[in-house]
Structures are given as structure tokens and as C-alpha cells.
N, C-alpha and C positions, 0 to 999 in steps of 0.2 A: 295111586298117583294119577292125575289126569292127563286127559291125554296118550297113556300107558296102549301100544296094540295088545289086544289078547292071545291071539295066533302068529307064533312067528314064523318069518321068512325061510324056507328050507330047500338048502339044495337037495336035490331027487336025483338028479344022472349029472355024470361028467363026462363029455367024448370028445374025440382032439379035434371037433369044428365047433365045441360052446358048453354050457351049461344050460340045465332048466331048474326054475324056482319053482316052489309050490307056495304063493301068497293066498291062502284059504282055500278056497276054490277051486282059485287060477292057477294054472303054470303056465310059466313062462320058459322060453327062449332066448337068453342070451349069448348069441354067434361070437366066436372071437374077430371074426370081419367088421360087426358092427361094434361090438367090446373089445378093445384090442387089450386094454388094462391086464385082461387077465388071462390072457394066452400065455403067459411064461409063470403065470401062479401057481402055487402047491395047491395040493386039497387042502391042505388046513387053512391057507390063506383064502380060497373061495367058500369054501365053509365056513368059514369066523366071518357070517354077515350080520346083520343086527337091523329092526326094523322101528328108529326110533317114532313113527309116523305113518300112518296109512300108506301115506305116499314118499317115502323117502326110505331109501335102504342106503346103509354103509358099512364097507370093509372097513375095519382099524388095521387090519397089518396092511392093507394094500391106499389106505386113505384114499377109497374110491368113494365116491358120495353119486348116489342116482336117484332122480325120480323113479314110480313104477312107469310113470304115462312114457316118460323115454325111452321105457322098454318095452312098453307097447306099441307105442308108436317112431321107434330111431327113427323113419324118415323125415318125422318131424321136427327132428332135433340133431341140427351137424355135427360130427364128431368135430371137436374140440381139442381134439389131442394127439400129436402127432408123433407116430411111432415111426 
């Protein structure tokens, strides 16, 4: 299918200040300060991510939808959601 990533997105560590992604490569950091979405998430709902696009990752159980660039760069991008 085109379009299709080859490498999926994978959670590596869960600790009670975030999670880290391994997108090829990279991992990432996402802080429950700067990701509040999924501070009260099970593992299986931060583990059930899916990487339909380079640059787009989304939870279905949590209908959390992110770029990767806003998780590399949150300061660039205001939280939007107000917990």
C-alpha cells in the first residue's frame, strides 16, 4: 500500500513523569506535563499507537492524534487541551 510506514512506532519505557517512543532511530519523550492525554492511560491504551504516516502517530482507544514534530518540538505547539 502506499504510503504504508515500514518501522512501527514503539513504546520502550513507561515511568510516572511520560513515556518514550522508539520512531526508527529516534526516541522520543513524551512528559505527561507536556502530554497530559495520557497521564491516567493504561499500558495497553499507550501501547495501542499506530503510525499511519511518517509524521503522524494515533491512539484508537485514547483518539489521541499527534504529529512527531510536536513531540519534538511541544514548545512549538500550545497544548490545546485543557485538563
Amino acid at each position: 500500500m502506499h504510503g504504508t510506514t515500514t518501522s512501527a512506532a514503539e513504546v520502550t519505557n513507561i515511568s510516572r513523569h511520560g513515556f518514550w517512543m522508539l520512531l526508527g532511530d529516534e526516541e522520543l519523550l513524551l512528559s505527561y506535563e507536556q502530554f497530559p492525554w495520557f497521564k491516567h492511560a493504561t499500558i495497553e491504551q499507550i501501547t495501542n499507537v499506530e503510525q499511519p504516516t511518517p509524521n503522524h502517530l494515533y491512539w484508537p482507544s485514547l483518539d489521541v492524534d499527534l504529529s512527531v514534530d510536536s513531540i519534538r518540538r511541544p514548545q512549538d505547539f500550545p497544548l490545546m487541551s485543557r485538563t
